[in-house]
C-alpha positions in Angstrom: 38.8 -5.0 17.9 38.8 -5.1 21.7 39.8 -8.5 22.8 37.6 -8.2 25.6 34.8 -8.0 23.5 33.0 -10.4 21.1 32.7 -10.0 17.6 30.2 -7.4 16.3 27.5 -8.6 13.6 25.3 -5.2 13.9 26.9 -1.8 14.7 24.8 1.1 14.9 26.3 5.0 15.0 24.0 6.5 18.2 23.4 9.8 19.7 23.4 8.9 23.6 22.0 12.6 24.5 19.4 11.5 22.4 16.9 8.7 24.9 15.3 7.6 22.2 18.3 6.8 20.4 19.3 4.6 23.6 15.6 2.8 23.9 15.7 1.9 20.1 19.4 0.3 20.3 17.5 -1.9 23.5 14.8 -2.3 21.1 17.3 -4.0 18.4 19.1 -6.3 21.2 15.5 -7.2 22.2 14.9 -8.5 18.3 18.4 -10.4 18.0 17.9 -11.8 21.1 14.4 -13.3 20.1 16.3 -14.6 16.7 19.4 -16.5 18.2 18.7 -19.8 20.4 18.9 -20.5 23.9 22.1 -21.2 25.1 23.5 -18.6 22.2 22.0 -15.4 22.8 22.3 -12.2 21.2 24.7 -9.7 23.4 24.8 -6.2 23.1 27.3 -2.9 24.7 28.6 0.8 23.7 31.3 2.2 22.6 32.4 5.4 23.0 34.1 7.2 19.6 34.8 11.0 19.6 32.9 12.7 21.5 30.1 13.2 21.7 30.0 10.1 18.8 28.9 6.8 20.0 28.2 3.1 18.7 26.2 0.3 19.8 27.1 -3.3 19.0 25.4 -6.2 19.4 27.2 -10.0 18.3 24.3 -12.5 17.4 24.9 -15.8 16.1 22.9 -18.8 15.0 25.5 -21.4 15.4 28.4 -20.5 12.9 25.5 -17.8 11.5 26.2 -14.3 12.0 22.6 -12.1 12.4 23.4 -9.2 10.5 21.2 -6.0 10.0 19.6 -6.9 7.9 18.5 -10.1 9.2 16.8 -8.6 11.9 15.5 -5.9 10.4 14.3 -7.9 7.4 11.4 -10.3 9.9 10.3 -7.1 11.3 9.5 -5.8 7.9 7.4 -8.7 7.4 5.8 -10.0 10.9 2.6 -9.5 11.7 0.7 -7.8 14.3 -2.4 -8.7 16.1 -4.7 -6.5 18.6 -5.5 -9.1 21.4 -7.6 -7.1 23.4 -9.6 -4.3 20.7 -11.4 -2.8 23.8 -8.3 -1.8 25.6 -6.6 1.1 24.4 -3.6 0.3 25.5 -2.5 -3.5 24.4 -1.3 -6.1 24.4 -0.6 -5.9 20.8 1.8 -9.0 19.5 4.2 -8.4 17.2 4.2 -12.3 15.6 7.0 -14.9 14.3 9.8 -14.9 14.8 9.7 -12.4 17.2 5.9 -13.1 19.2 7.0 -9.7 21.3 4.0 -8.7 23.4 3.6 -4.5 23.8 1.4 -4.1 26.5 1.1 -0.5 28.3 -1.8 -1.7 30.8 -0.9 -1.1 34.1 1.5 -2.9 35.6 2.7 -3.9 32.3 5.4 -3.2 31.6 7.4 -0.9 34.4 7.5 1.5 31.9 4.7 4.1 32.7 7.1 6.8 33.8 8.5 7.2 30.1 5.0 6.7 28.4 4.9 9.6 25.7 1.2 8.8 24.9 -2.4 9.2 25.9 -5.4 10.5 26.3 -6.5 9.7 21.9 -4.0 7.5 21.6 -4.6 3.7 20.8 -1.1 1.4 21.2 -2.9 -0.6 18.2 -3.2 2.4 16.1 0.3 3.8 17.3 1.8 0.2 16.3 -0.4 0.0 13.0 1.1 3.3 11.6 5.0 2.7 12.4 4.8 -1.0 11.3 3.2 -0.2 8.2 5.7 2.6 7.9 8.9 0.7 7.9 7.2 -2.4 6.3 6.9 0.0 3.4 10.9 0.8 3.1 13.2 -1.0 0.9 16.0 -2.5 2.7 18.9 -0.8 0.1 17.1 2.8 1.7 18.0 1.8 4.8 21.6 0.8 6.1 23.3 0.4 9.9 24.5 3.8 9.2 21.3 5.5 8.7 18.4 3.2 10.5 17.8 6.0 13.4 17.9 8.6 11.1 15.8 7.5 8.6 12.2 9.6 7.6 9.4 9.0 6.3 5.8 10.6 6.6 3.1 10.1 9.2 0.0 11.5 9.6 -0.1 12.1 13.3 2.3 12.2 16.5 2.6 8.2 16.5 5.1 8.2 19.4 7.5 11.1 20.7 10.6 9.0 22.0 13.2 11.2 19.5 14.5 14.2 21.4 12.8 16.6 18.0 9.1 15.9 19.0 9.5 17.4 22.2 11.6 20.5 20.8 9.3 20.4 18.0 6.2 21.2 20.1 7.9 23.8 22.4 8.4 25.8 19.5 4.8 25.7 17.5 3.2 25.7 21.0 0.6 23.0 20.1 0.6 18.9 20.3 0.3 17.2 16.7 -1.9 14.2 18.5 -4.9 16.2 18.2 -3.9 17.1 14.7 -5.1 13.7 12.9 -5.6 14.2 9.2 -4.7 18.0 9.5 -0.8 17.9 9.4 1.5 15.1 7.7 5.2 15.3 9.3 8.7 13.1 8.4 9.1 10.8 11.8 12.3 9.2 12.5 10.2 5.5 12.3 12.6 3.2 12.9 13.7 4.5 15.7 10.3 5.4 17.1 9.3 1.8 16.4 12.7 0.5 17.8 12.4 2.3 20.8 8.9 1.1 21.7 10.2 -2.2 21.6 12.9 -1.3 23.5 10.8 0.2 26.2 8.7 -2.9 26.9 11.5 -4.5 28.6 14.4 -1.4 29.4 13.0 1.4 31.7 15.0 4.3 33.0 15.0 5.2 36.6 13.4 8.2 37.9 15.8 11.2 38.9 15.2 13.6 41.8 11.9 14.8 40.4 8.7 13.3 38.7 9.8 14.6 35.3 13.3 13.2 35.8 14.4 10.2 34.1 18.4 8.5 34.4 19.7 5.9 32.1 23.1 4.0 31.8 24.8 3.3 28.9 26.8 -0.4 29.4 30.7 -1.4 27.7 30.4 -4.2 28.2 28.3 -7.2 26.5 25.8 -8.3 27.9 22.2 -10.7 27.1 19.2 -8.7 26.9 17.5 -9.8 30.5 21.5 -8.3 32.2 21.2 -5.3 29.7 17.7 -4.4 30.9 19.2 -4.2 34.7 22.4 -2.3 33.6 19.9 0.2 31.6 18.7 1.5 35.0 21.0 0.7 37.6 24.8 1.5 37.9 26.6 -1.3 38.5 30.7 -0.2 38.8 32.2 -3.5 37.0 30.3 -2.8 34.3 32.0 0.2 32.9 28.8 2.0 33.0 28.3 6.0 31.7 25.2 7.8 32.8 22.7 10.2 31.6 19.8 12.4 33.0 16.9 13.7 30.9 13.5 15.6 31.6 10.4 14.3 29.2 8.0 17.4 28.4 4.8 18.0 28.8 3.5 18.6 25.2 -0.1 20.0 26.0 -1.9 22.0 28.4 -3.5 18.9 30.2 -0.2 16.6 30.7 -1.5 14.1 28.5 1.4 13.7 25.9 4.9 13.7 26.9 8.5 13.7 25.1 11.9 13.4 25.8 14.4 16.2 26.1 18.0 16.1 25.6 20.0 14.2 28.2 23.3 15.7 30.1 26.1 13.2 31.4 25.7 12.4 34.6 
């Protein structure tokens, strides 16, 4: 281990040309740090392997208590979520104990409206109610460090379309799957649509040099979740920082759904 670095409790393989891959590892720092105490929290960095082979670590401890996998994925198997405001389409929704995460997509919560990836039909309730009941429906022995971002299972609709697929996906059948509801049943990546969700309430990449342009930053070295979130979208040199640049999609005629596209190394 790098004696620079703390002791890992989680390690997750991730695709960093993959921005959803990078929102849902922010989205697991964001649940370790709402499990370990103040004073002790949760820090989280990558590491580059072989090209173009990363991993994300995060060290978590509750006094001499290591949080493992799955000790945070476990709670979010079983928490519950409320809609606190049914006549707003767009949240907050909370995500209750031990985490009491707010997602709330009303403007100007969060900063996150340049990577929203839906609209128009869409309800955040709905959209929450569908991947939570998705992954609260998996076993933990299907599901390891190795596989969480990779793992499928069916959905009726387009719940979210932060995996780099849903925007390839629709380039190639040349229709949206939102409008689809009822009609087509595919295998979504749910954790890490759910993850990255999470992720984005807090971690928000920058825009790039035009309105479809997004840049995030990849961080080596560990940080709390409130530092992380500022490292995600600005370099800062000390903090042996690698960036990338990726376009979200249009993914209908009218602009209303969007999706990321594979990033490039800045």
């Amino acid at each position: 281990m790098n004696n620079r670095n703390p002791e890992a409790t989680i390690t997750i393989p991730v695709d960093l040309y993959d921005p959803g891959e990078f929102l849902a590892c922010c989205g697991l720092l964001e649940l370790t740090h709402r499990l370990t105490p103040a004073g002790q929290r949760a820090r989280g960095w990558f590491e580059e392997t072989d090209a173009p082979n990363h991993r994300f670590l995060i060290s978590a401890f509750n006094n001499d208590d290591p949080l493992t996998f799955e000790k945070t994925i476990l709670p979010l198997m079983k928490c519950t979520i409320t809609d606190k405001n049914p006549d707003s389409k767009e949240g907050p929704v909370l995500l209750g104990h031990p985490f009491n995460i707010i997602l709330d997509w009303r403007s100007p919560f969060p900063q996150n409206g340049t990577i929203k990836t839906f609209a128009g039909q869409q309800d955040l309730f709905k959209i929450v109610t569908v991947l939570h009941k998705a992954v609260s429906d998996v076993k933990l022995d299907e599901i390891s460090e190795r596989t969480i971002l990779s793992f499928r299972k069916p959905t009726e609709k387009e719940v979210t379309a932060f995996s780099v697929e849903k925007a390839e996906n629709v380039l190639d059948s040349g229709f949206s799957m939102d409008i689809q509801k009822n009609r087509l049943f595919r295998r979504t990546r749910v954790f890490l649509e759910y993850l990255a969700l999470i992720g984005a309430q807090r971690f928000c990449p920058q825009t790039g040099e035009d309105r479809l342009s997004r840049i995030y930053f990849a961080w080596r070295t560990p940080l709390t979740v409130h530092l992380a979130a500022i490292a995600a979208s600005t370099f800062m040199g000390p903090l042996r920082q690698k960036g990338f640049i990726f376009r979200m999609y249009e993914r209908d005629m009218n602009g209303r759904y969007k999706g990321f596209a594979s990033a490039r190394a800045l």
